[in-house]
C-alpha positions in Angstrom: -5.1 8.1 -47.7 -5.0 10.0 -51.2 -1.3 9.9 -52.5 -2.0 12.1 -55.2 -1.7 16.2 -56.0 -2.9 17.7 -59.1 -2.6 21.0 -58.9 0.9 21.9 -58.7 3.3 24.8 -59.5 7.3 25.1 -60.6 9.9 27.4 -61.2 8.2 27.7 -65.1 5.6 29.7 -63.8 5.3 31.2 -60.1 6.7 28.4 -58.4 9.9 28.3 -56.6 11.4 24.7 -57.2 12.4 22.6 -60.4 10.0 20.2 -61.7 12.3 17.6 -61.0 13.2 18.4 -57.4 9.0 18.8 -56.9 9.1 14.7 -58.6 11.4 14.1 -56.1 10.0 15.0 -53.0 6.8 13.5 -54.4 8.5 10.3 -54.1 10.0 10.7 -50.5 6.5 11.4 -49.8 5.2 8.4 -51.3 3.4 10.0 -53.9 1.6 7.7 -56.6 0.2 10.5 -58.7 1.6 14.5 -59.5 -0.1 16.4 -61.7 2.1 19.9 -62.5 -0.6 22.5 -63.5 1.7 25.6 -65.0 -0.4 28.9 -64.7 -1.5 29.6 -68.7 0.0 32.6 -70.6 -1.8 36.0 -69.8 -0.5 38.9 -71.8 -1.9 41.3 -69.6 -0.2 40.1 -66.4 3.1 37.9 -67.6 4.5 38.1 -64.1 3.1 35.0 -62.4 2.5 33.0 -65.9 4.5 30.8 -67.8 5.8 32.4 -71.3 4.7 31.4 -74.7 8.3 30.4 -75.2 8.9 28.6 -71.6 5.1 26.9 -72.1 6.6 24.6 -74.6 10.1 24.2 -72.7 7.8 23.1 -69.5 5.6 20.7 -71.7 9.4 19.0 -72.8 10.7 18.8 -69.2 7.6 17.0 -68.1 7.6 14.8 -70.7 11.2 13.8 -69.6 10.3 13.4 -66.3 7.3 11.4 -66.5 10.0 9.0 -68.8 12.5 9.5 -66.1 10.4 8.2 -63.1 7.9 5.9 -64.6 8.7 3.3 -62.9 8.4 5.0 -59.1 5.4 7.5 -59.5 3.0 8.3 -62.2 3.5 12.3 -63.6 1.0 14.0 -65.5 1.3 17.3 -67.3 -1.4 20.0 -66.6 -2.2 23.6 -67.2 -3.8 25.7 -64.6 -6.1 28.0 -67.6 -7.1 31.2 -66.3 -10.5 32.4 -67.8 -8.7 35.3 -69.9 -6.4 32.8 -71.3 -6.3 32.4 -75.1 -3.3 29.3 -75.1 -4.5 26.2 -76.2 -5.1 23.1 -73.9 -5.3 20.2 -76.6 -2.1 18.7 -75.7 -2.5 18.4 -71.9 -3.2 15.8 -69.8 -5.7 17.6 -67.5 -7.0 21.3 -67.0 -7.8 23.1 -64.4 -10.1 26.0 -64.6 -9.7 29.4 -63.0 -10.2 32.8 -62.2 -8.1 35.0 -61.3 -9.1 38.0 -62.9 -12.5 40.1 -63.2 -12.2 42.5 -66.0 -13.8 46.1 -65.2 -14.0 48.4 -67.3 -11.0 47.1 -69.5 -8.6 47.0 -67.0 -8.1 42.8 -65.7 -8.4 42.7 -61.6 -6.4 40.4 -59.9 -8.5 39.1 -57.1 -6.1 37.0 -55.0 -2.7 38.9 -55.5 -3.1 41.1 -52.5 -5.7 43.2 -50.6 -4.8 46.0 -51.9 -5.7 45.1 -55.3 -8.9 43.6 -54.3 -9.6 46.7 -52.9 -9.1 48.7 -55.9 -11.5 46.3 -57.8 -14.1 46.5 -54.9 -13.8 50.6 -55.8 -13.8 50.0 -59.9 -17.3 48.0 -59.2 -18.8 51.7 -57.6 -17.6 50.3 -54.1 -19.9 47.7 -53.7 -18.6 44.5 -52.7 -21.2 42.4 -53.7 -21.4 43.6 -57.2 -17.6 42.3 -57.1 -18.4 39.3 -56.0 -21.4 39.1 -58.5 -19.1 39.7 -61.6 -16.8 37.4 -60.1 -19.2 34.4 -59.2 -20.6 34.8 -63.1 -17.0 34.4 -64.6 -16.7 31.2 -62.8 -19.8 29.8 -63.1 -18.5 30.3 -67.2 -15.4 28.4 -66.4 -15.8 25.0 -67.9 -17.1 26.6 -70.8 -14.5 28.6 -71.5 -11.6 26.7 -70.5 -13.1 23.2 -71.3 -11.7 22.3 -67.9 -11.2 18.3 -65.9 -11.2 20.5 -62.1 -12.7 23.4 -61.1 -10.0 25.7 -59.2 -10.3 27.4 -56.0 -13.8 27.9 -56.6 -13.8 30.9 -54.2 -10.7 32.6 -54.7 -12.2 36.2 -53.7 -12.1 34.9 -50.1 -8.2 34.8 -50.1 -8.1 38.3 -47.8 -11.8 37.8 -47.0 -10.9 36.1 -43.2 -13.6 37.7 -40.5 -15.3 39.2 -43.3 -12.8 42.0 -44.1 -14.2 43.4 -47.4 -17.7 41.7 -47.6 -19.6 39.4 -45.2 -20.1 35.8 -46.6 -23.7 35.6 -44.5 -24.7 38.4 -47.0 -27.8 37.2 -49.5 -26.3 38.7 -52.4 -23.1 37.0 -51.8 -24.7 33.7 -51.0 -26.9 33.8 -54.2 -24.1 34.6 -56.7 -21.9 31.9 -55.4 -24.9 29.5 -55.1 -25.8 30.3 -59.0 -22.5 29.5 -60.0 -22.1 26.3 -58.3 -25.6 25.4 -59.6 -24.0 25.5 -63.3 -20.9 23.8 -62.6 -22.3 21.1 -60.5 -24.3 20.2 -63.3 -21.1 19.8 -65.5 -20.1 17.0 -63.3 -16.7 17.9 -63.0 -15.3 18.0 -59.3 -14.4 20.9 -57.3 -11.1 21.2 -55.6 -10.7 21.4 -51.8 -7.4 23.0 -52.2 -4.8 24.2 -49.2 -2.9 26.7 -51.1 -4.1 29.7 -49.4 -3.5 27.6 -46.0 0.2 26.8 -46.6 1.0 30.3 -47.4 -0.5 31.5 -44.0 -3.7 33.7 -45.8 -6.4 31.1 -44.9 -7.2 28.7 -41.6 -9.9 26.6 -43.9 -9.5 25.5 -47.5 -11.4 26.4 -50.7 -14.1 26.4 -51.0 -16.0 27.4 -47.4 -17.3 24.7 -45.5 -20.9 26.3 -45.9 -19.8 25.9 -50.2 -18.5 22.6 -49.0 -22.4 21.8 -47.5 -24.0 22.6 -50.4 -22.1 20.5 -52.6 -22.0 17.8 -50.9 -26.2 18.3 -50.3 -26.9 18.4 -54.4 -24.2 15.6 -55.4 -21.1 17.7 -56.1 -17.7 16.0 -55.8 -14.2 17.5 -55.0 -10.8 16.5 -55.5 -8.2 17.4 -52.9 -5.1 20.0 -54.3 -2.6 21.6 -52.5 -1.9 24.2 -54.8 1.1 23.8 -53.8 4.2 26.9 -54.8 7.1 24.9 -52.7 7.8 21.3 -52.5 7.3 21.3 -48.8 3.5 21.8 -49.7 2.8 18.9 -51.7 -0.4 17.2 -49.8 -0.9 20.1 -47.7 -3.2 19.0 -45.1 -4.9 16.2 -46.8 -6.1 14.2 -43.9 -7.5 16.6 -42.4 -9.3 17.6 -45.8 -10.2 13.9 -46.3 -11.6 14.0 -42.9 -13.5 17.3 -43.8 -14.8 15.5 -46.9 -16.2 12.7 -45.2 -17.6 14.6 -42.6 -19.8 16.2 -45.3 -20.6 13.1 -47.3 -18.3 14.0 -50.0 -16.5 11.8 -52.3 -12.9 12.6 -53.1 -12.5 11.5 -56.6 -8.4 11.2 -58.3 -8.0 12.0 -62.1 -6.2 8.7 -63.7 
């Protein structure tokens, strides 16, 4: 059973708990490994990032904590680096790389804030979906390059108001072969994908990140995964991991932990 979470948010960014009480219920849960993962400082949309100013108080609280609790669970201090993000990641423990944003036109798209808003990108892209999902696919395939990343995030994030194929279908060859070029890139980085739960625990989703036909093709030209809850509450830490383990091995994917 993996005991460990690596993508993790708190009240420094858009989280709703204190790091500390997040340690804690890691340890009620048995937890061997957390990994908090702070979204990075974007000056164009400050509302679910940390500050410049609370990024360092966040980097001092972990530091505490991981000298706090030591002895019962092992803490490591992330950042969750958005593509657009200019902050530096040299003194972090582990990075995860993401997208959140496709840039049309100069104005930054959020993708996964609500439909709405992925709406108003689908219409900025001359209403065509898959030109969306194009630009979108290209900025992640980028990722590790750019952010110098340990874990791929939520490889596709554009799905989050996607279920039964609300804005574009997910059969569609244009679709297929943006997301396909992108995860030809990145596989060849070797980093690992998550299979994260995030959109599940929040009630957006009924199956993880990526798709299980995503989940198929890495596992068919040696990808590898690492299982995140993404988690926003405490109550989320490990969301659904066994049955993401089980999902994993069903595949013929390994589930590697960052140490």
């Amino acid at each position: 059973m993996i005991l460990a979470d690596f993508h993790v948010h708190s009240c420094f960014c858009d989280g709703h708990d204190k790091p500390e009480d997040v340690v804690l219920k890691a340890i009620s849960l048995g937890m061997k490994k957390l990994g908090f993962s702070g979204h990075s400082y974007t000056p164009f949309d400050e509302e679910p990032c940390m500050s410049v100013i609370d990024t360092e108080k966040y980097k001092l609280e972990i530091a505490r904590l991981k000298r706090e609790y030591k002895s019962k669970i092992q803490i490591f201090c992330g950042v969750e680096q958005d593509y657009y993000s200019e902050m530096s990641t040299g003194d972090y423990d582990f990075v995860i790389g993401s997208v959140h944003y496709v840039n049309v036109n100069g104005i930054y798209h959020h993708v996964d804030s609500s439909p709405e808003k992925l709406a108003a990108l689908i219409h900025d892209c001359n209403d065509d979906a898959y030109s969306m999902t194009e630009k979108y696919f290209a900025l992640v395939s980028d990722v590790i390059n750019k952010t110098g990343a340990d874990i791929i995030g939520h490889f596709d994030l554009l799905t989050k108001f996607n279920d039964d194929n609300k804005f574009f279908d997910e059969s569609n060859s244009r679709y297929i072969q943006a997301w396909r070029s992108a995860a030809d890139k990145l596989i060849m980085t070797g980093k690992p994908f998550e299979i994260n739960t995030g959109a599940i625990s929040r009630g957006y989703k009924t199956a993880p990140y990526p798709s299980r036909e995503i989940l198929k093709y890495l596992a068919a030209n040696n990808g590898k995964v690492i299982l995140s809850s993404d988690s926003h509450s405490k109550e989320n830490l490990m969301y659904k991991f066994p049955e993401c383990e089980e999902l994993a091995e069903s595949l013929g994917l390994k589930i590697i932990e960052l140490s």
